[in-house]
PDB file of N, CA, C, O and CB in Angstrom:
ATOM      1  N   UNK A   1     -21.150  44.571 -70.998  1.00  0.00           N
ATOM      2  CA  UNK A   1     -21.242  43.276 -71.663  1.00  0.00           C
ATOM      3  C   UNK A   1     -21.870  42.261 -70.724  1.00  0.00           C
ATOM      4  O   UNK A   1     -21.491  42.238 -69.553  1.00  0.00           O
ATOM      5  CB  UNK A   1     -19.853  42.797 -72.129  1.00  0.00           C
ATOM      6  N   UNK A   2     -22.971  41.266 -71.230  1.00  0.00           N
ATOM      7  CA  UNK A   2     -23.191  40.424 -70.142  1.00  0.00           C
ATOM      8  C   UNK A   2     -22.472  38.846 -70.505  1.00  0.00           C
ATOM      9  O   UNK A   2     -22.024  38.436 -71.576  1.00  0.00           O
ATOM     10  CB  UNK A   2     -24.884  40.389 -69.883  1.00  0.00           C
ATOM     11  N   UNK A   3     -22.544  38.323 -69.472  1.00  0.00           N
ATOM     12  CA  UNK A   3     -21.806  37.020 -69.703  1.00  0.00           C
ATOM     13  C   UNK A   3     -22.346  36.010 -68.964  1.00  0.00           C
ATOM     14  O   UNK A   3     -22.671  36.264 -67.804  1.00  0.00           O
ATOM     15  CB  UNK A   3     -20.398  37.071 -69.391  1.00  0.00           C
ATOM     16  N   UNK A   4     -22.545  34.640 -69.516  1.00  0.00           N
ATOM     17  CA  UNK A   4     -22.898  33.570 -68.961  1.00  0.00           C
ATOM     18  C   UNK A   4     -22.266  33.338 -67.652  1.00  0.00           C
ATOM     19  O   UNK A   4     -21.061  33.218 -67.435  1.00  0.00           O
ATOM     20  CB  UNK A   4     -22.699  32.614 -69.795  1.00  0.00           C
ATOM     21  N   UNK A   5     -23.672  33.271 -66.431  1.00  0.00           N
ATOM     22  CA  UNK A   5     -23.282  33.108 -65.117  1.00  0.00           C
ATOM     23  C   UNK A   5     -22.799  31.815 -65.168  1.00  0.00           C
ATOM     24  O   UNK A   5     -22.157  31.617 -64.136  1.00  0.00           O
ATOM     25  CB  UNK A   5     -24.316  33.334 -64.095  1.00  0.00           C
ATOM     26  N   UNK A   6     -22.808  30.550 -66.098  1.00  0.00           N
ATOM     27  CA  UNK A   6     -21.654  29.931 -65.587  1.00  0.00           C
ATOM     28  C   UNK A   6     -20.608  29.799 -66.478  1.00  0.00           C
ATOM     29  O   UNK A   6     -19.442  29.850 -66.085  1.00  0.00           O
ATOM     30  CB  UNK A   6     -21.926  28.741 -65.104  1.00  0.00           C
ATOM     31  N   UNK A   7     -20.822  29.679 -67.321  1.00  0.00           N
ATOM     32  CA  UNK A   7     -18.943  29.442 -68.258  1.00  0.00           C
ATOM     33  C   UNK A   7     -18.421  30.765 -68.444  1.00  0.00           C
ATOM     34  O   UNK A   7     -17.234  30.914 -68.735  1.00  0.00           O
ATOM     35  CB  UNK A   7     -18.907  28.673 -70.210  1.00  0.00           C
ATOM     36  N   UNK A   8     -19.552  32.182 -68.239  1.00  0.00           N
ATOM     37  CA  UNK A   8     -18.380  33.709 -68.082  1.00  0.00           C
ATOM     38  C   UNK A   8     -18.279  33.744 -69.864  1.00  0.00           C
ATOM     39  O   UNK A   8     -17.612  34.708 -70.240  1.00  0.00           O
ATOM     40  CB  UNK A   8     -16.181  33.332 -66.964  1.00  0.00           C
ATOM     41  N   UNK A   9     -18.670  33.113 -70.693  1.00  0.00           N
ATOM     42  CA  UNK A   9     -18.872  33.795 -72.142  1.00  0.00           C
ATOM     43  C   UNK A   9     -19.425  34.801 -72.685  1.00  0.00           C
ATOM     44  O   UNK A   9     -20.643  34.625 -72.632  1.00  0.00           O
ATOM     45  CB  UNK A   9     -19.321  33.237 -72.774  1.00  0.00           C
ATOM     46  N   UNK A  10     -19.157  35.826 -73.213  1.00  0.00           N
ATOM     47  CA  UNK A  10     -19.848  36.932 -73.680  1.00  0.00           C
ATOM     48  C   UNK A  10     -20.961  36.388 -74.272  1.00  0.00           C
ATOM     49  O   UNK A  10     -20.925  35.587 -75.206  1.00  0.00           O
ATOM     50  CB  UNK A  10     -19.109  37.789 -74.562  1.00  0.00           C
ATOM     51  N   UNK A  11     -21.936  36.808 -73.750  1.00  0.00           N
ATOM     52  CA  UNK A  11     -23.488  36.397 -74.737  1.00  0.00           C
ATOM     53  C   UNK A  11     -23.806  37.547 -75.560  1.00  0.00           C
ATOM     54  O   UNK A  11     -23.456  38.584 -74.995  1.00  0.00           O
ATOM     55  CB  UNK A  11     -25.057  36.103 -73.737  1.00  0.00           C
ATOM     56  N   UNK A  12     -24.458  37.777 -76.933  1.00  0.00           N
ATOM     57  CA  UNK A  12     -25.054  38.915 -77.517  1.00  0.00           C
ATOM     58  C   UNK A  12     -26.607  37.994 -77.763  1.00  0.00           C
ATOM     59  O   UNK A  12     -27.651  38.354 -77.219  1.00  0.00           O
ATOM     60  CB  UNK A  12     -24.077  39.616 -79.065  1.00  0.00           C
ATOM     61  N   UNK A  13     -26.540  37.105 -78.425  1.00  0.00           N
ATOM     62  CA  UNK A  13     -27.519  36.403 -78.813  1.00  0.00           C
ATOM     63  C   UNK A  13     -27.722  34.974 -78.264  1.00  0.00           C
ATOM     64  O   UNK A  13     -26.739  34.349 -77.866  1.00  0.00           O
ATOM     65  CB  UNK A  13     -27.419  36.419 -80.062  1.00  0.00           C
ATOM     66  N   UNK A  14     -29.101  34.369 -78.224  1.00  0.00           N
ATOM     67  CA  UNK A  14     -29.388  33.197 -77.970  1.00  0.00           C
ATOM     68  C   UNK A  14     -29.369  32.951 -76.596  1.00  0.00           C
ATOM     69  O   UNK A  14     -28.948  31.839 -76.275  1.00  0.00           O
ATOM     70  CB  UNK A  14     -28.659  32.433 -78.623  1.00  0.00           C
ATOM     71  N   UNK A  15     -29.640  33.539 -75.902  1.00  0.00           N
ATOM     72  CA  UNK A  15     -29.493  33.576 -73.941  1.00  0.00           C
ATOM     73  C   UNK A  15     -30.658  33.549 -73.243  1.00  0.00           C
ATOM     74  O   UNK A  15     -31.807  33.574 -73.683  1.00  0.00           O
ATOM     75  CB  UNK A  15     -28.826  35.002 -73.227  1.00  0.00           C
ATOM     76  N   UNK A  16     -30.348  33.506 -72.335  1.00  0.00           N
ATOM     77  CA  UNK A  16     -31.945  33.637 -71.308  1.00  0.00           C
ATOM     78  C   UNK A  16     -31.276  34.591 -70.414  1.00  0.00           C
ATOM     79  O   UNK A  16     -30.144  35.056 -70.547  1.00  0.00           O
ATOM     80  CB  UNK A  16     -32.711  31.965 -70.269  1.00  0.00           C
ATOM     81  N   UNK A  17     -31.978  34.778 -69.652  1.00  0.00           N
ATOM     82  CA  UNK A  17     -31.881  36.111 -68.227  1.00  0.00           C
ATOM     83  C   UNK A  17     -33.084  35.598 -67.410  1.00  0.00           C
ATOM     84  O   UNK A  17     -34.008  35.063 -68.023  1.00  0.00           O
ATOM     85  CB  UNK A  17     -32.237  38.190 -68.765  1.00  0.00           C
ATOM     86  N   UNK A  18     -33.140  35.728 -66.015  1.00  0.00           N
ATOM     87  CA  UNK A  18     -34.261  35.561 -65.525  1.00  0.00           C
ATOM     88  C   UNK A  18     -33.620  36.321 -63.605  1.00  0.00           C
ATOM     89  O   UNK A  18     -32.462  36.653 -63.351  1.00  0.00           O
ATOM     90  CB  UNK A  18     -34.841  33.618 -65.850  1.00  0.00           C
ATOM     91  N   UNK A  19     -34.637  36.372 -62.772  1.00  0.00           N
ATOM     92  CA  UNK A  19     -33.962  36.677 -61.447  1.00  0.00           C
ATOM     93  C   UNK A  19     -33.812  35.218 -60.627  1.00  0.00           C
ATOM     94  O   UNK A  19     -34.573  34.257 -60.519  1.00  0.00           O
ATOM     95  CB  UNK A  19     -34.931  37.846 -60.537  1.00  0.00           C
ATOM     96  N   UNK A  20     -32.549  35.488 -60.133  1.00  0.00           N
ATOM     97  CA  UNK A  20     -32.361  33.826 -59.012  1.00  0.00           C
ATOM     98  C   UNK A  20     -33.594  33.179 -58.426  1.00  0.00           C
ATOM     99  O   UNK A  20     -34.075  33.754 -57.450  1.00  0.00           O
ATOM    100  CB  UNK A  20     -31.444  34.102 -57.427  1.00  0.00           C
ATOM    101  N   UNK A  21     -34.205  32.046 -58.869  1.00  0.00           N
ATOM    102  CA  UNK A  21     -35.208  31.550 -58.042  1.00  0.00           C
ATOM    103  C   UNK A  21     -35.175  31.849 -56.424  1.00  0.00           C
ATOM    104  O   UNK A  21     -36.173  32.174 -55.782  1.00  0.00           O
ATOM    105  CB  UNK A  21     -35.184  30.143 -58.282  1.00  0.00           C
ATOM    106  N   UNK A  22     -33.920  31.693 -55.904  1.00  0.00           N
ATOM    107  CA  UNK A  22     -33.741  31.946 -54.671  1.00  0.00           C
ATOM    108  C   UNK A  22     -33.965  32.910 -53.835  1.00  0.00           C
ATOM    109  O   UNK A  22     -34.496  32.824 -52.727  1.00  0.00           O
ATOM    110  CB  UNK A  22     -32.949  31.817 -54.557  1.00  0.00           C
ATOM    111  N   UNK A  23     -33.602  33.734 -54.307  1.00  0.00           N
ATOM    112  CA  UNK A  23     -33.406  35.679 -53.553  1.00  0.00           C
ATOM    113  C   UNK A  23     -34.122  36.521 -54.498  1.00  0.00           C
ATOM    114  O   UNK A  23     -34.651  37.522 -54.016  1.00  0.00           O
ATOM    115  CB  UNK A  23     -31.468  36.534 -53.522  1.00  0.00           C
ATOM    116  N   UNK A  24     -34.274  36.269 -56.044  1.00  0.00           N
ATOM    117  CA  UNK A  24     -34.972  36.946 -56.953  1.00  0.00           C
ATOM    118  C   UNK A  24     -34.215  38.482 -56.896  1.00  0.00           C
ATOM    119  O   UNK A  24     -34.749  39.473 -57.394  1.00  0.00           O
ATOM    120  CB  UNK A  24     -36.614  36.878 -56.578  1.00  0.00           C
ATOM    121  N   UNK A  25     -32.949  38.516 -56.241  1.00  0.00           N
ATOM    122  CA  UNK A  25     -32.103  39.848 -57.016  1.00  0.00           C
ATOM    123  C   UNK A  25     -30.970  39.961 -57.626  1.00  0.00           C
ATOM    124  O   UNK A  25     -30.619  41.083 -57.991  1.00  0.00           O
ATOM    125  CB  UNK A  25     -31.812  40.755 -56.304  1.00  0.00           C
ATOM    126  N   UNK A  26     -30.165  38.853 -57.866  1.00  0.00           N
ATOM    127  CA  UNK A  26     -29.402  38.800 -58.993  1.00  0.00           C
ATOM    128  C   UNK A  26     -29.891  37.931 -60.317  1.00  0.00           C
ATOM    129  O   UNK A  26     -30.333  36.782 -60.311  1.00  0.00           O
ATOM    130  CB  UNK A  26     -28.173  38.331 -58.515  1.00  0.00           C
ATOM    131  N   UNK A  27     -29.708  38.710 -61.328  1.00  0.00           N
ATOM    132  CA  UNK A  27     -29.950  38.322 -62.755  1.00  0.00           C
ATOM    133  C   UNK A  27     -28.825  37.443 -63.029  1.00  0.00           C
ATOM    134  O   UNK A  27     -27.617  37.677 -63.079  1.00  0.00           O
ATOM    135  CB  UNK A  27     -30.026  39.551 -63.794  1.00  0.00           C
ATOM    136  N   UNK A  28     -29.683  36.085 -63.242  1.00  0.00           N
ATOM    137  CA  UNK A  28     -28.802  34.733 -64.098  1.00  0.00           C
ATOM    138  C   UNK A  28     -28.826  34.882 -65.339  1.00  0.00           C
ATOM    139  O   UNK A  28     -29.906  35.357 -65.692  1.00  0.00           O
ATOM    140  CB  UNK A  28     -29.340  33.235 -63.971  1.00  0.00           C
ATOM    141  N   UNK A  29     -28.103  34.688 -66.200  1.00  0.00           N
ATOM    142  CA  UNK A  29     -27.634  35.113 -67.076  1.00  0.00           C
ATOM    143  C   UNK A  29     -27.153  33.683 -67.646  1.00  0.00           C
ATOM    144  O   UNK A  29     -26.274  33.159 -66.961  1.00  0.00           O
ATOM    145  CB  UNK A  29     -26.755  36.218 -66.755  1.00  0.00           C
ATOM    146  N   UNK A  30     -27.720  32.717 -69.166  1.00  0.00           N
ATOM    147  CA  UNK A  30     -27.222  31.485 -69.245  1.00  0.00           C
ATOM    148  C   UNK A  30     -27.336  31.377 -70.534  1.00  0.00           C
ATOM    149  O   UNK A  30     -28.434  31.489 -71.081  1.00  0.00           O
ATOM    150  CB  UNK A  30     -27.797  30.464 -68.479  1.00  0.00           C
ATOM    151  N   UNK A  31     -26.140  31.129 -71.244  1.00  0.00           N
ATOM    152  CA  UNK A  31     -25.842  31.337 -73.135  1.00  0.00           C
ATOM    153  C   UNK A  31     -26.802  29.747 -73.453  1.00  0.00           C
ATOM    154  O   UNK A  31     -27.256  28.941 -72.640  1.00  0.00           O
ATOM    155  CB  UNK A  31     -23.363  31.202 -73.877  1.00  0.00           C
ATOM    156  N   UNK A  32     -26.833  29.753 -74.428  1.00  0.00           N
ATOM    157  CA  UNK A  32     -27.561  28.648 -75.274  1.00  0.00           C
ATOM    158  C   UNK A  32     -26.829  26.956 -74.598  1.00  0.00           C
ATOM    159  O   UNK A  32     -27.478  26.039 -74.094  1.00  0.00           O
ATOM    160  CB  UNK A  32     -27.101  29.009 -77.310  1.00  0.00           C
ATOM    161  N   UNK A  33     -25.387  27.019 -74.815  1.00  0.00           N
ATOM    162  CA  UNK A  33     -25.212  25.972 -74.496  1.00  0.00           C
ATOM    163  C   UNK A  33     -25.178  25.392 -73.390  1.00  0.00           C
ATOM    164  O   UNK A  33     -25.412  24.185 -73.343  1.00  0.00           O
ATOM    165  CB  UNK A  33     -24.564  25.796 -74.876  1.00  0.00           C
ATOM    166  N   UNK A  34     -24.872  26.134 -72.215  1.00  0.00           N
ATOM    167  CA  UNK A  34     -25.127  25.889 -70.599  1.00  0.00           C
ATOM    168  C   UNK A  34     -26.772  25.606 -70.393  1.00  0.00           C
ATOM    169  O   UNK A  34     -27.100  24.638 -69.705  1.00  0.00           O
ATOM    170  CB  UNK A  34     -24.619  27.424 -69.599  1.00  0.00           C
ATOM    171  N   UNK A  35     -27.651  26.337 -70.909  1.00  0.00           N
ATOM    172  CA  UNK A  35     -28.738  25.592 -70.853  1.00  0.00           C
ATOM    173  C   UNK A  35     -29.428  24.549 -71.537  1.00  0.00           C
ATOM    174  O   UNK A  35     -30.321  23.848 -71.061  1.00  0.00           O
ATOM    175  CB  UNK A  35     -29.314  26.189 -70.811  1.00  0.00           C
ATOM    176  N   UNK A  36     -28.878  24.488 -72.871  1.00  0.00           N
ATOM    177  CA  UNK A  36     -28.935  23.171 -73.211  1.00  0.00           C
ATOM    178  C   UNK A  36     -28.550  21.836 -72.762  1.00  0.00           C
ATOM    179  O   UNK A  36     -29.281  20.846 -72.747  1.00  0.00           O
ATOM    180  CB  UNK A  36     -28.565  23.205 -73.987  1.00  0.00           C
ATOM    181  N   UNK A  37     -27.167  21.919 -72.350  1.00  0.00           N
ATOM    182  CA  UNK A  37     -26.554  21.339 -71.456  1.00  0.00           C
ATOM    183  C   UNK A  37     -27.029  20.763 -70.204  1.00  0.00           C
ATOM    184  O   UNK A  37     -26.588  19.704 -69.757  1.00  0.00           O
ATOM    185  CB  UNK A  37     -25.825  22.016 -71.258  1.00  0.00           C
ATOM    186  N   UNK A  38     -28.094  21.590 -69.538  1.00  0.00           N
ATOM    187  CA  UNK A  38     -28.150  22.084 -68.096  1.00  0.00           C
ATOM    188  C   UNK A  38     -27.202  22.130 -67.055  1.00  0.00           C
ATOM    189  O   UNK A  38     -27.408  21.649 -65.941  1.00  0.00           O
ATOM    190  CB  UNK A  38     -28.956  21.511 -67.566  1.00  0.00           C
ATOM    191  N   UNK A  39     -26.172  22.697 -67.399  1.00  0.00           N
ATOM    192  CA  UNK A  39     -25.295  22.591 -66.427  1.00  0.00           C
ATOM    193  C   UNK A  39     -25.352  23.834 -65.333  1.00  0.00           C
ATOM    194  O   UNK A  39     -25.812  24.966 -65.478  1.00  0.00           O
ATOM    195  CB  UNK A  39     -23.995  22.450 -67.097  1.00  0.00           C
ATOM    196  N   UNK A  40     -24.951  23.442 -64.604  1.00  0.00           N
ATOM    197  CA  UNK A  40     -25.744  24.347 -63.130  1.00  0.00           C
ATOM    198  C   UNK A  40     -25.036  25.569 -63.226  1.00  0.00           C
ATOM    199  O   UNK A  40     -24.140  25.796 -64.040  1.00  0.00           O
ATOM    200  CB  UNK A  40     -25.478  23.636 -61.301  1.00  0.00           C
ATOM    201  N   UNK A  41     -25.449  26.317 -62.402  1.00  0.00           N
ATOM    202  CA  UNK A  41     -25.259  28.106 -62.311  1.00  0.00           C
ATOM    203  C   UNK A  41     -25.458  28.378 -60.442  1.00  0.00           C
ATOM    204  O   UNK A  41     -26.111  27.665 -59.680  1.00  0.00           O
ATOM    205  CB  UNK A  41     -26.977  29.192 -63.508  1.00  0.00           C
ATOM    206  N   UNK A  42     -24.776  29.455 -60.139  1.00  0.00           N
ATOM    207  CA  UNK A  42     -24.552  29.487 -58.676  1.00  0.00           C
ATOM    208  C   UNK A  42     -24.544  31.032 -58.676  1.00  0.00           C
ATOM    209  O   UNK A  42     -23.775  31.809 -59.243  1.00  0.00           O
ATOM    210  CB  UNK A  42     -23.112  28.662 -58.047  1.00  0.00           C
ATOM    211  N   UNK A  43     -25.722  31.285 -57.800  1.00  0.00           N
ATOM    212  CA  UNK A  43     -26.070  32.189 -57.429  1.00  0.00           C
ATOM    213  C   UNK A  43     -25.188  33.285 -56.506  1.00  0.00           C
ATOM    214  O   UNK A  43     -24.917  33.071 -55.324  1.00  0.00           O
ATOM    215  CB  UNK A  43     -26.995  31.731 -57.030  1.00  0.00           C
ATOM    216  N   UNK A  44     -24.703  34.744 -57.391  1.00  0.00           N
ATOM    217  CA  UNK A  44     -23.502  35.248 -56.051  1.00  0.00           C
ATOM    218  C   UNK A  44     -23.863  35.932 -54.815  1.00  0.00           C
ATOM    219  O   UNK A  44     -23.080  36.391 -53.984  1.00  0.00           O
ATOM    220  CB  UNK A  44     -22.455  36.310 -56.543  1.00  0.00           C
ATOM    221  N   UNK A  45     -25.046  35.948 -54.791  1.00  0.00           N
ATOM    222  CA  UNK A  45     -25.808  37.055 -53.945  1.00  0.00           C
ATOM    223  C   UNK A  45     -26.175  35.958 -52.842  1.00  0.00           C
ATOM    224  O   UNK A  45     -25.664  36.191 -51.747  1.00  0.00           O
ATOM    225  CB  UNK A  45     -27.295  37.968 -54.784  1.00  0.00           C
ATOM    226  N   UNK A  46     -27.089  34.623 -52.931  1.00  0.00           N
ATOM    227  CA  UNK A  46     -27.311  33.797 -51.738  1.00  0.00           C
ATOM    228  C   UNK A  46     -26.657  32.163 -51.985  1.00  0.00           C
ATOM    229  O   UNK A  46     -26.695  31.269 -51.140  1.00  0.00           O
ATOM    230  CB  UNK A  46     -29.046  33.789 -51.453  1.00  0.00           C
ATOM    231  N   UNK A  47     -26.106  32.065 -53.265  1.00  0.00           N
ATOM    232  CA  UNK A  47     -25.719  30.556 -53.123  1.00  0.00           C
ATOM    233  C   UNK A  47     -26.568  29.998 -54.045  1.00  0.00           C
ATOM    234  O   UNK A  47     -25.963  29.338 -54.890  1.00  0.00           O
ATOM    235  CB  UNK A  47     -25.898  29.864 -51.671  1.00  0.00           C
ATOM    236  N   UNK A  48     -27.453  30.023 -54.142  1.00  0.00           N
ATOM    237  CA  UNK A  48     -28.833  29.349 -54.593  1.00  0.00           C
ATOM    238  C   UNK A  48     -27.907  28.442 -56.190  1.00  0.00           C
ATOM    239  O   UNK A  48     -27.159  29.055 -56.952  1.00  0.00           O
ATOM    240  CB  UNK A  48     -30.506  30.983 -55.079  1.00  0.00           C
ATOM    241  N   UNK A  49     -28.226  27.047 -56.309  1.00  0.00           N
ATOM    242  CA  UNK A  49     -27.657  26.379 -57.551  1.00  0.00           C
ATOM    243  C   UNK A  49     -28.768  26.103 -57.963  1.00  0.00           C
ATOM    244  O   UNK A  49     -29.773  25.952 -57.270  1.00  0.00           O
ATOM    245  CB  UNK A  49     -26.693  25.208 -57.509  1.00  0.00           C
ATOM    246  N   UNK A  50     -28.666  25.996 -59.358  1.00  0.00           N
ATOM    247  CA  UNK A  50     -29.732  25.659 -60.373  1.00  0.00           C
ATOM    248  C   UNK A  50     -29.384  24.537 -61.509  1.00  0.00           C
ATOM    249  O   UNK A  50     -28.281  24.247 -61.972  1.00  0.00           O
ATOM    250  CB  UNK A  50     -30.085  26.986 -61.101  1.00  0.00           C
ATOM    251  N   UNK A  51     -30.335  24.139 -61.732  1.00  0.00           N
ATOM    252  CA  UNK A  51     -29.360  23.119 -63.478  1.00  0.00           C
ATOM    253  C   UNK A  51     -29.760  23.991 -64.264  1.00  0.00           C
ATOM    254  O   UNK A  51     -29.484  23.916 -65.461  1.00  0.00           O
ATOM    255  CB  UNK A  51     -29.945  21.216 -64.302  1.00  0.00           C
TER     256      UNK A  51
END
């Protein structure tokens, strides 16, 4: 199951995925409303925050 790297919600639909701008090897993972929102996401592999 994947889940929004920041609120941890099961996503099926309406999401993005992309690799950490930072390190480019963990997959961010962000449901519709966190990016609508822009509320930030934190990278577990180097730290790296994003809106």
């Amino acid at each position: 199951m994947k889940t929004c790297t920041t609120c941890n919600k099961v996503v099926t639909s309406n999401h993005i995925e992309f690799k950490c701008p930072g390190c480019g090897k963990t997959t961010i993972i962000r449901c519709a409303s966190c990016k609508e929102d822009s509320k930030e996401y934190k990278c577990k592999e180097c730290g790296f925050i994003g809106p």
